[in-house]
N, C-alpha and C positions, 0 to 999 in steps of 0.2 A: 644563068638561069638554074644549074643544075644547085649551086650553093640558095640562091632563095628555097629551091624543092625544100632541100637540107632544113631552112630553117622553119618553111610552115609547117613539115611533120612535127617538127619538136611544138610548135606552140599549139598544134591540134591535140598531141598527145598530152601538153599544162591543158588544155580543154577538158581533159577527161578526170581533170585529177591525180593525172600520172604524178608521183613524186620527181623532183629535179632531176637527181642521177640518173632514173629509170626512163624517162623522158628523153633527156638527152643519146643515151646508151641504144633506144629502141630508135628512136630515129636514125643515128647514125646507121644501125645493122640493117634498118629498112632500106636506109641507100646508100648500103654498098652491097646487098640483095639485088637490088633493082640495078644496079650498074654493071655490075659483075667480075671486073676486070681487076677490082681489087681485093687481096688473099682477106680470108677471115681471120688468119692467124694474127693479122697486123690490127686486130681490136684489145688480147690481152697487152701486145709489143707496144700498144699505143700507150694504154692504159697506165700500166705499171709504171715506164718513162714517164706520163705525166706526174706521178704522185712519190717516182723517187729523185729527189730534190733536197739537199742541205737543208734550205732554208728553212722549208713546210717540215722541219724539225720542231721550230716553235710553234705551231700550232698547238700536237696537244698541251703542251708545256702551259702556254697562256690559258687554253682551257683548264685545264689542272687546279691550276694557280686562282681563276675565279673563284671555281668552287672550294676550294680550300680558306680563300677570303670568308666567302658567304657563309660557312659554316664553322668559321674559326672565332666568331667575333669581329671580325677587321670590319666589315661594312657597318656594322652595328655604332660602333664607335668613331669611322668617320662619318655618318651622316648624326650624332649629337655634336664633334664638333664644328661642323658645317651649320646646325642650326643654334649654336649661341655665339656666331662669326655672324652671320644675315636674318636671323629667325625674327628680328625686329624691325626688320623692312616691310612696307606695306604689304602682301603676300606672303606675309614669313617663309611657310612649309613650301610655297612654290621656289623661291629661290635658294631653300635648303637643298631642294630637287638639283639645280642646276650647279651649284658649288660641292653639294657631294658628290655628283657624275665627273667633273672636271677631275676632283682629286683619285677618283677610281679609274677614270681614262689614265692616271699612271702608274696601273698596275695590272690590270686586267687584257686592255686591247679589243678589246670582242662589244659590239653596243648589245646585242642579246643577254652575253653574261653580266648587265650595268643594269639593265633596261628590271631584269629579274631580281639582280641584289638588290636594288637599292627600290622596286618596285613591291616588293613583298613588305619592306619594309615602312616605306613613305605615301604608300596610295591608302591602306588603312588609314593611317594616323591622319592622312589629308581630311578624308573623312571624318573622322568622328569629327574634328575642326569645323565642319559643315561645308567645305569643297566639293563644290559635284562630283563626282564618280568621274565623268567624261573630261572632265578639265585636269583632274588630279594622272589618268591616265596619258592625254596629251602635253603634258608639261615634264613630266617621268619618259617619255619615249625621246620626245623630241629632243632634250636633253644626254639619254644615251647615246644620240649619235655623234657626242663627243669622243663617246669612248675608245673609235679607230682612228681617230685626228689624233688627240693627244700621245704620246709617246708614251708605251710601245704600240702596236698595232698589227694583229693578224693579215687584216685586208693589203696594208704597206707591204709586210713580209712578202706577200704574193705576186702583189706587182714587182720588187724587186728581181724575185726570185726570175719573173720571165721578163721582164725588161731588162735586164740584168744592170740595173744601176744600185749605187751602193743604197743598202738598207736604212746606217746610224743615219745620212743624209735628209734619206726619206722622212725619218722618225723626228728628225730636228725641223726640218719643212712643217711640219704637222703642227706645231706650238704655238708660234702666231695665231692661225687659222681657229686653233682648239680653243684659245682663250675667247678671240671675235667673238664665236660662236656662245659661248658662253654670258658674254654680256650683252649681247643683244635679243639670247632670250631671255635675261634676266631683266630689259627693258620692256619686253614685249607683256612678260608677269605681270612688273610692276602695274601697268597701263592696264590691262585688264581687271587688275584685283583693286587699282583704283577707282573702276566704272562700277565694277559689281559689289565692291564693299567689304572684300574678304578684308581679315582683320590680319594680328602680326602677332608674334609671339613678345611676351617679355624683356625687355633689354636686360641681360644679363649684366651679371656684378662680375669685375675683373677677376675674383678670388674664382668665379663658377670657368668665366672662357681661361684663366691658366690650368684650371684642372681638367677639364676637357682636352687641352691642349696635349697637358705630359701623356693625358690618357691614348691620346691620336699619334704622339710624335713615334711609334716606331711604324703604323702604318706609313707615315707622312715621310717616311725616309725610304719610302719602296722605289720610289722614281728616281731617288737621289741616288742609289745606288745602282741601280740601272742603267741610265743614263751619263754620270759618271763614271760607272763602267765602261762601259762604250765607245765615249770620247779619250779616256782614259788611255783605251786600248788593253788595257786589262779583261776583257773578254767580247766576242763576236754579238752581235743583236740575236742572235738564235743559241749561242752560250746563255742569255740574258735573261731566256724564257724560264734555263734552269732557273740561273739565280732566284729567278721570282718567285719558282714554286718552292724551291729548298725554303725562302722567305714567308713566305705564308703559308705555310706546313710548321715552322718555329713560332712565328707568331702566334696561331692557332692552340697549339699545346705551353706557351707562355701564358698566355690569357686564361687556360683552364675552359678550353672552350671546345676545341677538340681533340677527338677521345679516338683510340688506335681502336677501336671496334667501329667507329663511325669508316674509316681507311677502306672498305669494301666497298661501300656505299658507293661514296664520293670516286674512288677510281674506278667503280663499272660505270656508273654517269658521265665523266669525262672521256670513257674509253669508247661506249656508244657514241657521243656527241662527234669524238675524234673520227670515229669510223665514218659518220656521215658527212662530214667534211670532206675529207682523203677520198672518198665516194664520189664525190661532187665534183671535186678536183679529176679523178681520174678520169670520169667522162668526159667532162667538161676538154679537155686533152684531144681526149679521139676526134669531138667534134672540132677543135680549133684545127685539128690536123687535117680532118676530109674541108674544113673552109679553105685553108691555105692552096690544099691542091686544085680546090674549084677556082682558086685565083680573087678570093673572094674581100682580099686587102686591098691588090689592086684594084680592084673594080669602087670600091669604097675610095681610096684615096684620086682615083678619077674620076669619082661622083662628087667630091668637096671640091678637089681643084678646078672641078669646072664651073662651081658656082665662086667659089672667089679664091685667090690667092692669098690675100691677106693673112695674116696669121690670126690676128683678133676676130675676121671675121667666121674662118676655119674653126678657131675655137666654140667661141658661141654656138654655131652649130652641132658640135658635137656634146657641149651642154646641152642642150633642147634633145637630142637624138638619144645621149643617156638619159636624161628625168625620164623619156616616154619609156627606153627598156627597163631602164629600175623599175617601173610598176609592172612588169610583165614577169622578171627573172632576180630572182635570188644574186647579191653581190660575188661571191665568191664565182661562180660561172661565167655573170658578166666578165669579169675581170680577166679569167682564164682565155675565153676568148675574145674579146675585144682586142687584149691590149697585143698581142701579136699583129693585128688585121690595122691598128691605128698608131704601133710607132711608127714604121716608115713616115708616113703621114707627117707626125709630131717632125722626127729627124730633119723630113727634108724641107719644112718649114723654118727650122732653127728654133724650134719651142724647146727650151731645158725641160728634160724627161724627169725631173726631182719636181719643176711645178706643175708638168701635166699630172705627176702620179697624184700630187695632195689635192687639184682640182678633181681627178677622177673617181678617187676615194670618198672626197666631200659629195659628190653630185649621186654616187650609188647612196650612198647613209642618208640622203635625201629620200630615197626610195626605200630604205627600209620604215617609212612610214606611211606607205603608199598603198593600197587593195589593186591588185586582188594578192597580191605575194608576200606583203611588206610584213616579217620575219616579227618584228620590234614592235609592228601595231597590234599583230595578234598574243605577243607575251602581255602588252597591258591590260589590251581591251581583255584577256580572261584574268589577271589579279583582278582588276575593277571590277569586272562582270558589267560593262558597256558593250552594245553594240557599236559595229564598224562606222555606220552613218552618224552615229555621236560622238564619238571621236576624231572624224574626219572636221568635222560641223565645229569641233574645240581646237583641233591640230593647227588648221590651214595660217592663223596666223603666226604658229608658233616654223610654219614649213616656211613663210613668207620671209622670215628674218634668217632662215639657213641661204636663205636661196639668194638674200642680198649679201651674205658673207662671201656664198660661192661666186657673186659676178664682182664682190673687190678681191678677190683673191685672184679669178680668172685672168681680168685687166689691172693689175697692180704686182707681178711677179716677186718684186721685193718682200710682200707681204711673207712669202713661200720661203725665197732663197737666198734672205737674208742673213736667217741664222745657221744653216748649213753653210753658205761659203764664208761664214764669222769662224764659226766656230770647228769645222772639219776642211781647213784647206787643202788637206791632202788629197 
C-alpha cells in the first residue's frame, strides 16, 4: 500500500506539470516526510549511486555524437543517399523517412536525436512534395523509434547497466527487431501513399546512386566500426560512444561543415541534454530504491504469478502493462525502475534477460509516440506545426505495425537471440 501511496504522488505531481526528475524527487521526499523512519541523507547517497555507473558513460557520448552528426553534414548526406536507394517507391519521401532512420539508428542511439535530425530535414521537403503535415510528421517519428533498436542504443546501455547483462549482446538482439520494424513501416507507407496518391520521386541513374553512395560511405562505416569494434573486442559498448563522437566530430570538419566556433554551441546543447538525463536517472534511483524497500517487486511478481505461470502468458502481460506506462512516463525512468522490480520475475520464469531487455525497449519506443509524455511526438508535431490529435489520427497505423513486431518478437525469441548467441558466444 505504502509503494502505491509512492507512486500516485508521483503521477498527481506529472498532473501538475511537474517535470520528470522533479516529480519523481518531490514525491519520493513527500514519502519519506510522511514515513519518517528513513534518514534524509540517504536521498543525495541514493541519487549519486544511481547516476554513478560505467556504463551511463555513454550516454552523453551518444548525445554528443548526434549533434555533431546533425551539424557536420552526416544526416544531410545520408538521408540523399536513402532517397536515390527508395525515393522511387510509391511514397518516395516516406520511405526515404524510414531507410534514413535505420542507417542513423547506427550511430546515434537516441529516437529523439533521429526523430530531430532527420525531421528538420525530411518533414519540410515532405511538404513542399504535397504530404500532409500530419502524415509527414507520423512516418518521421514512427520511424525514429528504430533508433534505440538498432545498434548502439542509450535505452540498451541502461538496461544493461542495471540488469547487469552484457551490453554488445543487448546491442546485437536489437538488429533483427530494428530491420522488422523498418519494413513493415515501409509496408504500412507504401499502402497508405497507394490509397491517397502520393507520388515517387525519379528513379535515379546508376552514375547519380554511386555518387551519392562514395558521398554516404564514411557515414555508412559508423556502425561498421562500432560494432566491429565491439565484437572485435577491440573496445567496450561505452568505449564505443567515444569512438562515435571522435567519428562525427572528423567527419564534420572533413565535410567542411563543421566549424571549431560552432564547438560551444553544440557542447553546451549536449551538456544540458546530458544533465537532464543523468537528472532523470538519478531520481529515477531514489525512487526505484524506496519501491524495493516497500517490497514493491515482490508484490508485482505475486500479482503476475497469480494470474498465470506461463511465461508467454507472463509476458504479454507485462507488454499491455508497459504500452499503458509508456504513455504516462518518459523511457529512461520507466526503465530505471521497472526493470529492478520485474527481473526476478523474468529470472524466475527462465525468460533470457538479453530478449526481455529488446522486447522492453521495443514496447517503451512504442510510447515515445504516445500523449500525454511521448518525448518523439512532441519533436515532430512542433517541426510540422501539427497538432497532437492529427498526428495521433496519421500515427496509429504506423504504432499498429511496431506493436506486430513487438508481439513476433515477444513469442518468437530467436528473432532476439539469434544473433547474440551467433555471434558473442562468450
Amino acid at each position: 500500500m505504502a509503494g502505491i501511496v509512492l507512486l500516485v504522488l508521483m503521477l498527481a505531481f506529472f498532473a501538475t506539470g511537474m517535470p520528470v526528475a522533479f516529480a519523481m524527487g518531490a514525491s519520493s521526499l513527500a514519502y519519506m516526510l510522511l514515513k519518517g523512519s528513513l534518514p534524509l541523507i540517504s536521498i543525495p547517497q541514493r541519487m549519486l549511486n544511481g547516476a554513478d555507473n560505467f556504463p551511463l558513460l555513454a550516454i552523453p557520448f551518444f548525445i554528443l555524437a548526434g549533434s555533431l552528426m546533425d551539424n557536420g553534414g552526416v544526416t544531410r548526406r545520408l538521408v540523399k543517399f536513402s532517397s536515390v536507394l527508395v525515393g522511387h517507391i510509391t511514397g518516395g519521401l516516406a520511405h526515404v523517412v524510414v531507410v534514413a532512420n535505420m542507417i542513423m539508428a547506427g550511430m546515434s542511439g537516441s529516437a529523439v536525436a533521429d526523430a530531430s535530425g532527420t525531421g528538420s530535414i525530411l518533414i519540410p521537403s515532405m511538404r513542399e512534395k504535397g504530404y500532409p503535415a500530419a502524415f509527414a510528421a507520423a512516418i518521421v517519428g514512427a520511424a525514429a523509434t528504430i533508433g534505440p533498436i538498432i545498434p548502439p542504443s542509450i535505452p540498451m546501455v541502461i538496461f544493461a547497466s542495471i540488469a547487469n547483462v552484457s551490453t554488445a549482446k543487448l546491442f546485437m538482439g536489437g538488429v533483427v527487431p530494428g530491420v522488422l520494424m523498418g519494413v513493415y513501416l515501409m509496408v504500412v507507407a507504401y499502402i497508405v501513399a497507394r490509397r491517397r496518391g502520393y507520388g515517387r520521386e525519379p528513379r535515379q541513374r546508376w552514375q547519380d546512386i554511386l555518387r551519392a553512395f562514395a558521398d554516404a560511405v564514411p557515414p555508412l562505416m559508423a556502425p561498421v566500426i562500432i560494432m566491429g569494434g565491439i565484437l572485435a573486442g577491440i573496445f567496450t559498448p561505452t568505449e564505443a560512444a567515444v569512438v562515435t563522437t571522435v567519428y562525427a566530430f572528423l567527419l564534420g570538419l572533413w565535410y567542411g561543415e563543421l566549424h571549431l566556433t560552432d564547438l560551444p554551441r553544440i557542447l553546451t546543447d549536449a551538456l544540458v541534454t546530458t544533465a537532464i538525463v543523468l537528472f532523470i536517472v538519478a531520481a529515477s534511483s531514489l525512487m526505484g530504491w524506496l519501491l524495493a524497500i516497500e517490497q514493491v517487486p515482490q508484490a508485482l511478481m505475486s500479482g503476475f504469478l497469480g494470474l498465470s505461470q506461463n511465461p508467454w502468458v507472463v509476458l504479454a502481460l507485462i507488454n499491455i502493462f508497459l504500452l499503458i506506462v509508456g504513455c504516462l512516463m518518459d523511457s529512461i525512468p520507466i526503465l530505471i525502475i521497472l526493470v529492478p522490480v520485474l527481473s526476478p520475475l523474468i529470472m524466475r520464469l527462465g525468460i533470457d534477460p538479453i530478449h526481455f531487455g529488446v522486447v522492453m525497449v521495443l514496447n517503451l519506443m512504442i510510447g515515445l509516440l504516445t500523449p500525454p509524455v511521448g518525448m518523439v511526438m512532441y519533436v515532430v508535431c512542433s517541426i510540422a506545426k501539427v497538432s497532437i490529435k492529427d498526428f495521433t489520427r496519421e500515427c496509429w497505423p504506423m504504432m499498429l505495425a511496431l506493436m506486430v513486431v513487438l508481439a513476433m518478437i515477444t513469442f518468437y525469441p530467436p528473432l532476439v537471440v539469434w544473433l547474440p548467441n551467433l555471434l558473442l558466444r562468450r
